[in-house]
N, C-alpha and C positions, 0 to 999 in steps of 0.2 A: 978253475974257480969253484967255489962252495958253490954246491947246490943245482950246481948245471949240469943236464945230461947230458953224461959221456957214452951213453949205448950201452948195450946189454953187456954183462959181465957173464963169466963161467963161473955155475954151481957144481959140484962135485956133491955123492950122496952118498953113504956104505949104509947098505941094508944088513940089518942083523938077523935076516931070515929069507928064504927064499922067495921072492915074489912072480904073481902068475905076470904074464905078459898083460896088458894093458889097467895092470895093477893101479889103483889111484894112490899118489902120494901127497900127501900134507903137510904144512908146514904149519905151527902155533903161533900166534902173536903176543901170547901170554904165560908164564909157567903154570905146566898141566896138572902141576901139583897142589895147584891152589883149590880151595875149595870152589864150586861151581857161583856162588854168589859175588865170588873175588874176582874170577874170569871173566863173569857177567857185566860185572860194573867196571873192569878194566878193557876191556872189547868196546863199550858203548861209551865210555868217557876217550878214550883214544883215538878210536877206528869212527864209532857213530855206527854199531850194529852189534845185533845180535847172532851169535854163534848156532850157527845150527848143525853141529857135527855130530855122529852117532854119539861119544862119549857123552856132549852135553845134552841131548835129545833125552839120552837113557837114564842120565842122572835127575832131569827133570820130571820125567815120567812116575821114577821112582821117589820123589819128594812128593806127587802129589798120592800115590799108593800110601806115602807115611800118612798125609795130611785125611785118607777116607780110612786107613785102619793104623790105628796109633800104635807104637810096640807095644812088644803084647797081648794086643789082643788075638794074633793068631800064628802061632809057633811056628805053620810050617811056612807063612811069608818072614816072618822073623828070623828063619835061619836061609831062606831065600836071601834075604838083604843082606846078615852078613857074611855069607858067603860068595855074593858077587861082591861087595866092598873086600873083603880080603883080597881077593883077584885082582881086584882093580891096584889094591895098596903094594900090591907084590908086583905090578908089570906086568897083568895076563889081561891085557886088552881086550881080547876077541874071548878068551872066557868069560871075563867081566861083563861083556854087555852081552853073552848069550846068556846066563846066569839072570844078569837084570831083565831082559826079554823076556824070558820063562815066570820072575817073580813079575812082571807086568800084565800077562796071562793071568796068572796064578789070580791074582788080585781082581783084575777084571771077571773069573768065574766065582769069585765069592760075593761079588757088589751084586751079580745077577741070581744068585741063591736068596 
């Protein structure tokens, strides 16, 4: 019948890299291609939460970097940002948010100058 629990089912998973043993794996509720305010509002109208996964953590971090130094005003978080935004557009995950990590740094030693 619709809707009724039949028990657990078998997931099957092919990693497309080597993963360490007690590696964490994730699944999306939402496509990760969407921009982070799309995710956002598609998470909390569906699910009733907000996402707290490194990608979205990093991307928020990094909106609020925009929101205390606007583009432009300092070259070398501007080539910070897109340069973890290319990573990120191209499928280098773990470059991407080491990239935005560093321009999060970066940002926070200019706010205390």
């Amino acid at each position: 019948k619709g809707g009724e629990w039949t028990g657990w089912g078998r997931v099957s998973l092919l990693a497309l890299r080597d993963l360490a043993p007690e590696s964490e794996l994730t699944i999306s509720y939402v496509d990760t291609s969407l921009p982070l305010a799309a995710r956002t509002a598609a998470l909390r109208a569906m699910h009733g939460f907000v996402c707290r996964c490194e990608k979205c953590e990093v991307q928020r971090g990094v909106a609020r970097v925009r929101k205390m130094h606007p583009a432009g005003s300092d070259e070398r978080l501007e080539a910070l940002r897109a340069f973890g935004l290319r990573a990120l557009e191209e499928g280098l995950y773990e470059d991407a948010v080491a990239i935005h990590r560093r321009l999060l740094r970066e940002a926070a030693l200019c706010s205390q100058s």
